[in-house]
N, C-alpha and C positions, 0 to 999 in steps of 0.2 A: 439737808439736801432736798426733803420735798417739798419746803418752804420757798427755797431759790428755784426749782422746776413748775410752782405755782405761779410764784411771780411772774415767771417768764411767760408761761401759758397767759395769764392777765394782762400781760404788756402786750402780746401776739394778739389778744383778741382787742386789744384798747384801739391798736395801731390800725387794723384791719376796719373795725367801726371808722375809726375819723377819714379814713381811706374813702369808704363808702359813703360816708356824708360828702369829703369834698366832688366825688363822681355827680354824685347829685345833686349840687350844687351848679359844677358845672353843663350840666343836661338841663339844667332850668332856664338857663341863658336864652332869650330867642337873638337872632342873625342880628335885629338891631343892638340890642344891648350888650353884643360881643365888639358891634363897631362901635359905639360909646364909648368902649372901655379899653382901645383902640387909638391911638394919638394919630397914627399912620393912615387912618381910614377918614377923618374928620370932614374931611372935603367930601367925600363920598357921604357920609352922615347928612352934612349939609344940604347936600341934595335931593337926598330922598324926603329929606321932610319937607323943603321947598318944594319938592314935586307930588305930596300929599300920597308918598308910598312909606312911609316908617310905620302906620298903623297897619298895613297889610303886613310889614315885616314879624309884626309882633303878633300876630294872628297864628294859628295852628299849621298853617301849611300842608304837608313840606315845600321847599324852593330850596334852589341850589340859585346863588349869587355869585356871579362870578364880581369881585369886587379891584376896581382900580385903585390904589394904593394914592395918598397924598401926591408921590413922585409924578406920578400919571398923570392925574390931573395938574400938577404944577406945567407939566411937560407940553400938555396941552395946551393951556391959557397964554404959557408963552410963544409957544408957535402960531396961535392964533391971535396974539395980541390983546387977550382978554383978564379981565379978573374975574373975580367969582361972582360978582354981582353979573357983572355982565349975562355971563355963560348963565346964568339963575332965571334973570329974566328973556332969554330965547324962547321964543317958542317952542315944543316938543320935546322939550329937557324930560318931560313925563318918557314920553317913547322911548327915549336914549336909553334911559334906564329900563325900562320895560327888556329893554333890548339885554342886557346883563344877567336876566333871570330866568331859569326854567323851573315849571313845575316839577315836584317832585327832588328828591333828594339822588343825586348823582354825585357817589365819592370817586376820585380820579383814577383808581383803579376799573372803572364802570365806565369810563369815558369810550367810544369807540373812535373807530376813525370814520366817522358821516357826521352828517347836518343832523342837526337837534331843533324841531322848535323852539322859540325865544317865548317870552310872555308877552313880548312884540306881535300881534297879530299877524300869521303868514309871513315870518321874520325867523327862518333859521343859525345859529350859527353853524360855520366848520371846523370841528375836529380834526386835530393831527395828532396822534402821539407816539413817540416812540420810546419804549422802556419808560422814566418818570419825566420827561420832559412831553408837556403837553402845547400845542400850539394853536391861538382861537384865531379862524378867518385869516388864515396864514401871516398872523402881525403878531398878536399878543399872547404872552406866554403864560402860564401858571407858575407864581413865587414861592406862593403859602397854599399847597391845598387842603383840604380836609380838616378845614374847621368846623368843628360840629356843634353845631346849635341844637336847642330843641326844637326849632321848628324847621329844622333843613342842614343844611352846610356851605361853608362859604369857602370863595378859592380866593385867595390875592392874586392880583392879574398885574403885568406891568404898565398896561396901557388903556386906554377906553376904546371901549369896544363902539364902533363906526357903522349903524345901520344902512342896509344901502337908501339910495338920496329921496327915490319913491315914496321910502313907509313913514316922513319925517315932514312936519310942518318946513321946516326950516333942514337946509341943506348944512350939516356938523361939520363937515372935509371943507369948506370953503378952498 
């Protein structure tokens, strides 16, 4: 009997350990390497390295990303008549995405309902939310939130977020 009460205690703490190894594991992740490993974000990936921000992503932070989902961008390019190359080599595709990020780590319980500065220079977005349904710039929603990185957390968004036409080389809404 105190053989099998050993065991168990041994299995309890084996399970416990690889529990706390995979936590820390996943805590080691920064926001790009969770969208690498991401099929869904790929187009989103694509461009922040096109736009020479995936090394700030993997940098210490924090940043809270709100991130538009392949869908998004497909949704896009076809309303606009673009493909990726296209949309790649625009002007301000840096801003665009600027416009996706805030400093600091905001999980969507923390959301309020105001404007947030953006990493957009003088670029806020607007929050709405009610109970778990969050709303950005009253168009796009929160999918996936509360992805947590180690250097921030990421929200999956349905849509690309649309700075106004001022803070942007090139006007995005066409």
């Amino acid at each position: 009997m105190r053989s099998i009460a050993l065991l168990m205690c041994l299995a309890i703490l084996g399970l416990m350990s690889c529990h706390q190894d995979i936590d820390e594991v996943l805590e080691e992740r920064t926001i790009i390497q969770i969208l690498q490993e991401n099929a869904n974000f790929s187009l989103l990936e694509e461009a922040l390295i096109a736009a020479d921000l995936a090394d700030d992503l993997m940098s210490d932070g924090p940043f809270t990303l709100f991130a538009p989902s392949n869908d998004a961008f497909n949704s896009y390019l076809s309303a606009h008549g673009e493909d990726m190359e296209m949309f790649l080599a625009r002007p301000g595709v840096r801003d665009l995405l600027l416009y996706h990020l805030l400093s600091g780590e905001l999980l969507s319980a923390q959301i309020p309902n105001a404007a947030i500065e953006s990493l957009l220079p003088n670029k806020a977005l607007t929050f709405q939310s009610s109970g778990t349904n969050i709303t950005i710039n009253d168009s796009a929603s929160i999918l996936t939130p509360d992805v947590e990185a180690s250097n921030g957390v990421i929200h999956g968004i349905d849509q690309i977020l649309i700075p106004p036409v001022d803070s942007v080389e090139v006007n995005f809404e066409r």
